[in-house]
N, C-alpha and C positions, 0 to 999 in steps of 0.2 A: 117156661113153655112146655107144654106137653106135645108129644107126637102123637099120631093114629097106635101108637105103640107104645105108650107111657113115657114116663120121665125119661129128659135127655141129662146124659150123664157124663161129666166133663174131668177128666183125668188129671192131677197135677204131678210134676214128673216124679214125687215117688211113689206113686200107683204104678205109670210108665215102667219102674224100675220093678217091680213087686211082679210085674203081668209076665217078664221077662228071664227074671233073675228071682231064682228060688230063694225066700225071708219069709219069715214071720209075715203072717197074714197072704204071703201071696196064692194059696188055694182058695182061700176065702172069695180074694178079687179075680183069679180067675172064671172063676166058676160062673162068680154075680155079674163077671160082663161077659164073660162068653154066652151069656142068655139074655144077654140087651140088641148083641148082634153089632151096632155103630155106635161107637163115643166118641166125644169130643178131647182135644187138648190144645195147646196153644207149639209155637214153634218156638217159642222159649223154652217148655217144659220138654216139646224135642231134646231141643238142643242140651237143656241140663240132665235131661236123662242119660244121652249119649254119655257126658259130662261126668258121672255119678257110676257108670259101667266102667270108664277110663279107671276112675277111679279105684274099683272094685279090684279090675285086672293089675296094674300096677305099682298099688300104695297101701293097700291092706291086709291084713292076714287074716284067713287064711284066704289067700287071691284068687279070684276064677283064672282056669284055666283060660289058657289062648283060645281053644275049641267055646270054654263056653262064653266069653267074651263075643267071638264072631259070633258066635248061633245067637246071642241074647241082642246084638246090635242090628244084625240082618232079620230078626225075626221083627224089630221095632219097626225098623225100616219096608218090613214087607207088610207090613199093617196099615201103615199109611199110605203104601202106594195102594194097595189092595180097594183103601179108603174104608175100611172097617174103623180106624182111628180118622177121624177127620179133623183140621184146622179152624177154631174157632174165630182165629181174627177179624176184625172190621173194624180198619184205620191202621195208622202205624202207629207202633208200640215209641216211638220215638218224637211221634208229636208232641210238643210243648204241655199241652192240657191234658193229656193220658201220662204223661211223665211226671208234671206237677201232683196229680193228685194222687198217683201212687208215691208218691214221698212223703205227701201228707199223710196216708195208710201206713209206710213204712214208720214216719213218727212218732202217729198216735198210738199205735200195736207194738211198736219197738220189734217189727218184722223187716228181712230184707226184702230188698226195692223187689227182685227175682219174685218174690211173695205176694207183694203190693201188687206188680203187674199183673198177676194170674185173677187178683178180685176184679180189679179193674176191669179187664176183659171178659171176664164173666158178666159181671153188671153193662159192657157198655153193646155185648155180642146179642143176634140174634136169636139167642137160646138162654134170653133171661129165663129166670125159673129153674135152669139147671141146675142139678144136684151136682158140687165137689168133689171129689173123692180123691182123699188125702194120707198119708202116712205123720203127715208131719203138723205133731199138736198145738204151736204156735198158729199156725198159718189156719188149722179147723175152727181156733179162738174169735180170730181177725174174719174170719168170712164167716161167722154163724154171728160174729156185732155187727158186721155190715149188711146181715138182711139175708145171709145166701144158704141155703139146704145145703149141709155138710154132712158126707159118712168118711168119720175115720176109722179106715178102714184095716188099723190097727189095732182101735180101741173098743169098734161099735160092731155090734153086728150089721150086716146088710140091711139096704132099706127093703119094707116089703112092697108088694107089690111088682116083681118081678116077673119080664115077661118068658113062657115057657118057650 
């Protein structure tokens, strides 16, 4: 689906993590969605992005700081209240039929389920059509065979069409 404002552009969470927490590629996705203005993501990829920060601050070297820990979680956090990030779901992720078929996704793709859920919810959300945007090159794999507009935004350059 296209807006009166071009492609809707749906986050998976390590875009999330990229927009927040300074890596490889994150000027890139800043820039490209701080001139979209509202993207999508799911409350999954919240939650694993929170997940993936935890991560950052207490298990890897060299670890964010406590400071930017908090600043990269509450700036998440104040994006969604903001509603500049918004919630793509429609249905619960825990339905029988939304759960089954993302396992068959995680099967086929030999992706996890975490993975599977996010195509799922792109194909099943009012913003089919959405473009992906992704870090992570299994999962860009499994949604460009399932039919969905993928920028990885690791690998690819930005799509054009960008709105100013």
């Amino acid at each position: 689906m296209k807006s009166e404002y071009g492609t809707i552009y749906f986050a998976d969470a390590s875009a999330l993590v990229k927009l927040f927490v300074k890596e490889d590629g994150s000027t890139a996705l800043r820039e490209f969605l701080g001139k979209q203005g509202v993207f999508y993501t799911t409350l999954l990829c919240f939650a694993e992005a929170l997940a993936v920060m935890k991560r950052k601050r207490f298990f890897e070297q060299p670890a964010l700081s406590q400071e930017q820990y908090i600043s990269a979680t509450n700036m998440l956090r104040a994006s969604i209240k903001s509603r500049q990030i918004k919630f793509a779901e429609k249905g619960d992720l825990t339905e029988p039929h939304v759960f089954y078929k993302a396992a068959d996704l995680s099967d086929k793709y030999s992706i996890d389920l975490s993975d599977a859920l996010q195509i799922v919810v792109v194909r099943r959300s009012r913003i089919v059509g959405a473009t992906l945007i992704t870090a992570d090159g299994d999962l860009a794999e499994a949604a460009r065979a399932e039919g969905i507009s993928v920028w990885n935004c690791l690998r690819e350059a930005p799509p054009s069409g960008v709105v100013s």
